[in-house]
C-alpha positions in Angstrom: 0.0 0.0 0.0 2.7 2.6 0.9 4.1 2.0 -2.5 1.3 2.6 -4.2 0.9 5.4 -2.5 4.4 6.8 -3.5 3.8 5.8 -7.4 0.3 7.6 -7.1 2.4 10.7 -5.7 5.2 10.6 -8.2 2.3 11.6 -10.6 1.3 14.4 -8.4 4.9 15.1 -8.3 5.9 15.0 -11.5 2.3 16.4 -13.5 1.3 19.2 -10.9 3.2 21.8 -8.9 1.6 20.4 -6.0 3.8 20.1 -3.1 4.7 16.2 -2.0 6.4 14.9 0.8 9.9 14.8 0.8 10.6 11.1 0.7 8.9 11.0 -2.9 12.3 11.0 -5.1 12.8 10.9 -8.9 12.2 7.3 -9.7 12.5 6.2 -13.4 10.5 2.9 -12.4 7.8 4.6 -10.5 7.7 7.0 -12.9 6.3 4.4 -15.8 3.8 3.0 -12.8 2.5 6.2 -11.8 1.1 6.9 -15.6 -2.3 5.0 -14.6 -3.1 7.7 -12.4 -2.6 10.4 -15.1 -6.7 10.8 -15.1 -6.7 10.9 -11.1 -4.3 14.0 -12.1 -7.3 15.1 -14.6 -9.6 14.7 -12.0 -7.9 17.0 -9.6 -6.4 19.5 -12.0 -10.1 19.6 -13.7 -11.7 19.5 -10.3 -9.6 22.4 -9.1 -10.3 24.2 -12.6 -14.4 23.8 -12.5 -14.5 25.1 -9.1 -12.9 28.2 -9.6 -15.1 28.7 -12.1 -18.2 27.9 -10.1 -17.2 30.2 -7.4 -15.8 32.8 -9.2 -19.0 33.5 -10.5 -20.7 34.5 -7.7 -18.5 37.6 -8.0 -17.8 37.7 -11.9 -18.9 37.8 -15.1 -18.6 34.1 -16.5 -15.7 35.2 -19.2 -13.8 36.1 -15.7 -14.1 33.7 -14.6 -13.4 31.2 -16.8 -10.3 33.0 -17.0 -9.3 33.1 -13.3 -10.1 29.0 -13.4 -7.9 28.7 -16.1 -5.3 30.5 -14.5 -5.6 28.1 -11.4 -5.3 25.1 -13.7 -1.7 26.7 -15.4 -0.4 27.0 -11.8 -1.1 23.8 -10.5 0.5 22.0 -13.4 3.4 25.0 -14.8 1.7 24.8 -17.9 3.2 21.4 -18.2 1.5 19.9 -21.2 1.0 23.6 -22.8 4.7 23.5 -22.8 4.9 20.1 -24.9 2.6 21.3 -27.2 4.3 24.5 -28.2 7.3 22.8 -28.2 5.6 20.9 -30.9 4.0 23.6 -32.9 7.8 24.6 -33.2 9.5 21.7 -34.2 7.4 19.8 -36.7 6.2 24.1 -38.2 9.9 24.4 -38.5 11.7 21.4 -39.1 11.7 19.1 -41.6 13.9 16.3 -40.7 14.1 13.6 -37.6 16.9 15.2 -36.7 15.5 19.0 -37.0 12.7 18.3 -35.4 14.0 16.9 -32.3 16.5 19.8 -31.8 13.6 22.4 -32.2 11.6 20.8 -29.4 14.7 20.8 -27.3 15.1 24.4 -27.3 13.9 26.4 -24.5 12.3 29.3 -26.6 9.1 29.9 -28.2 9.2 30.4 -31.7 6.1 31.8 -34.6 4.1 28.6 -34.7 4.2 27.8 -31.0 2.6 31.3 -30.2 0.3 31.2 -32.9 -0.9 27.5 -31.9 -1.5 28.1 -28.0 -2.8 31.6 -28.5 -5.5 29.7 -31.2 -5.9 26.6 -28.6 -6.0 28.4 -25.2 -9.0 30.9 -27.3 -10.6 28.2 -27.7 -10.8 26.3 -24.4 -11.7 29.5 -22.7 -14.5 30.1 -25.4 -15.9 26.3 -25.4 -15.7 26.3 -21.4 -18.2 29.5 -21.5 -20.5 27.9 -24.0 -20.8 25.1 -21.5 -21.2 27.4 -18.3 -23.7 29.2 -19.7 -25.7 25.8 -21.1 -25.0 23.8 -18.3 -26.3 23.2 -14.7 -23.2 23.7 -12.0 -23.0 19.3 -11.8 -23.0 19.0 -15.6 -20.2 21.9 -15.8 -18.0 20.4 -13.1 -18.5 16.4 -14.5 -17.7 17.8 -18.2 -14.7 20.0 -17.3 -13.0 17.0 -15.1 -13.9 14.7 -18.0 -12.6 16.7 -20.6 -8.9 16.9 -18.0 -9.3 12.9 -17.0 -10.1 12.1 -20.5 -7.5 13.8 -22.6 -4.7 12.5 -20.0 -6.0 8.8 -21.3 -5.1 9.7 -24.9 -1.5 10.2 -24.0 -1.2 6.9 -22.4 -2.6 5.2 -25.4 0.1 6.5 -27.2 2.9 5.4 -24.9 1.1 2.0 -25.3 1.3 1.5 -29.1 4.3 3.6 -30.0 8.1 3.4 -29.1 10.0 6.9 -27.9 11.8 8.4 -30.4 15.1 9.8 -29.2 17.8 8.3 -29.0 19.4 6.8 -25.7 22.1 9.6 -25.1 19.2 12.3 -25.9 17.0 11.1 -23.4 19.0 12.6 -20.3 19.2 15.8 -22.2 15.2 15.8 -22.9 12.1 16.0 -20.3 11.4 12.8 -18.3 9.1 11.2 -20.1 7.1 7.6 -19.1 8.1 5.0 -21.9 5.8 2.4 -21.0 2.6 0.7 -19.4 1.5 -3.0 -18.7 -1.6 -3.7 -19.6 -3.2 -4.1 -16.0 -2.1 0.0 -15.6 -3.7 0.2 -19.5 -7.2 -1.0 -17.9 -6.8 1.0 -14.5 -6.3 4.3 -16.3 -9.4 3.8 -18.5 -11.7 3.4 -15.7 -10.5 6.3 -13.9 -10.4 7.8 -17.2 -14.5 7.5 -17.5 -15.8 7.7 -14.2 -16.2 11.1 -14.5 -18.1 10.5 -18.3 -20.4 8.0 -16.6 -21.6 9.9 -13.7 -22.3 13.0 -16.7 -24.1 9.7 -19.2 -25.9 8.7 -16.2 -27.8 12.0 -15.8 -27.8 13.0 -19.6 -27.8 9.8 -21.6 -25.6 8.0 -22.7 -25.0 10.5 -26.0 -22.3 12.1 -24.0 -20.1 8.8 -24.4 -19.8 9.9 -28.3 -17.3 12.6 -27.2 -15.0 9.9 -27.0 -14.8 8.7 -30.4 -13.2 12.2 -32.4 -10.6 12.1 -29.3 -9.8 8.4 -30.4 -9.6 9.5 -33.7 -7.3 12.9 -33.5 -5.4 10.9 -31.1 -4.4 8.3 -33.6 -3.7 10.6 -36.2 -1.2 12.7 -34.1 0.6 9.1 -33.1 0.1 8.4 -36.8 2.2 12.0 -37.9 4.6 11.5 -35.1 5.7 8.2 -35.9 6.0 9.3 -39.5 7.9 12.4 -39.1 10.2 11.2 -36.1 9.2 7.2 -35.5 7.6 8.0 -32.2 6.7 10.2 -29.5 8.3 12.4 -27.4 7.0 13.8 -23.9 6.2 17.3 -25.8 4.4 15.2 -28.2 2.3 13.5 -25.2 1.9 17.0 -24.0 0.4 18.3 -27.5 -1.7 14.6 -27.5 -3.4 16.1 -24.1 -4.3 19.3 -25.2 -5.4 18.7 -28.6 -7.6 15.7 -27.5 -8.9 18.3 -24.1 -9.7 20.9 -27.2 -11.4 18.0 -28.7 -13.3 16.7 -26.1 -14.7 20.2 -25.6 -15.8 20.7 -29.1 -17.9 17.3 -28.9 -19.3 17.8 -25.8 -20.7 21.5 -26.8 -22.1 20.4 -30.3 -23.3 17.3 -28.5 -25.3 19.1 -25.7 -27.4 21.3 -28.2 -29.6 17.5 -28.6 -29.2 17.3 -25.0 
């Protein structure tokens, strides 16, 4: 039990800014265990992300605070899989080659396309989280906005389960730490926490909700699709951009989805 306790806080260590005891070290081996609890992270990130949101409001107008609620969420994970996914904006926008690529997504700064594509994805979270606010009832928001987190942390982890990372051995201690693989048993436990959140919204709504998952499957596949053409792989900005694109995704569904609600 302790153990499992210290792989489910190497998530919170390694995904959030949240502070961990000090006994919770960098472990390569509980690094790879502790991706089944990615959607636990999804549930508290999102959690902590709705809630703002919901009590903002109170004293704001719903734009602020959607905005305050996203500013919560950036803090408690450093923008961690923003990062990965202007990272990879930059590198397959500018490069061209394996090689190129990788060296692009290395480098610390932001180029053209990596502003262009968070300014364009972080416009449209914040303007797909008000359409829901404003159709939702408080439950449905908060269940929808921890899905959309709990979800689109699956879609990574079906990545790292099908495809191989792509750098190189002596590139790896130079790159992010990245998790390089799951059994199947974690495959299975990150699904269910995964939908939990989907089945509680289904359960109230129908079970039309559940569609949302399907376009995710499907953008997710193409990304692992372009990254294993471009650079045989993935890397951890590439499981970064998986999460947000799929999160984007998920928020699309859900908002055409809810107008036959």
């Amino acid at each position: 039990m302790k153990r499992e306790v210290q792989i489910f806080l190497t998530a919170v260590m390694f995904y959030t800014r949240i502070p961990c005891p000090a006994w919770i070290d960098h472990d390569e081996r509980h690094l790879n265990l502790s991706t089944k609890y990615l959607p636990v992270i999804g549930w508290i990130v999102g959690g902590m992300y709705a809630f703002t949101i919901l009590g903002a409001a109170y004293l704001f107008n719903p734009a602020v605070s959607i905005i305050l609620g996203l500013g919560v969420s950036l803090l408690l994970t450093g923008a961690f899989h923003e990062d990965g996914f202007t990272d990879v904006c930059d590198g397959f926008g500018g490069g061209w080659t394996k090689e190129r690529i990788l060296i692009i997504m290395k480098d610390s700064r932001i180029g053209t396309y990596g502003v262009v594509g968070i300014v364009v994805m972080l416009a449209l979270k914040l303007t797909l989280t008000y359409e829901l606010f404003i159709a939702m009832e408080a439950r449905e928001f908060f269940l929808a906005i921890v899905s959309s987190h709990a979800l689109s942390r699956l879609m990574p982890i079906g990545v790292i389960s099908t495809n191989t990372y792509a750098r190189e051995e002596q590139d790896m201690g130079k790159a992010k730490p990245v998790a390089t693989g799951i059994s199947s048993f974690s495959l299975v436990a990150a699904m269910v926490f995964a939908l939990t959140p989907l089945m509680f919204l289904a359960a109230s709504n129908g079970s039309v909700v559940l569609w949302t998952i399907v376009p995710m499957i499907v953008v997710t596949s193409y990304l692992a699709l372009y990254f294993r053409k471009w650079i045989g792989g993935y890397t951890g900005d590439c499981l970064g951009a998986v999460q947000q694109v799929s999160e984007t995704t998920f928020l699309l569904s859900i908002v055409a989805l809810w107008k036959f609600i």
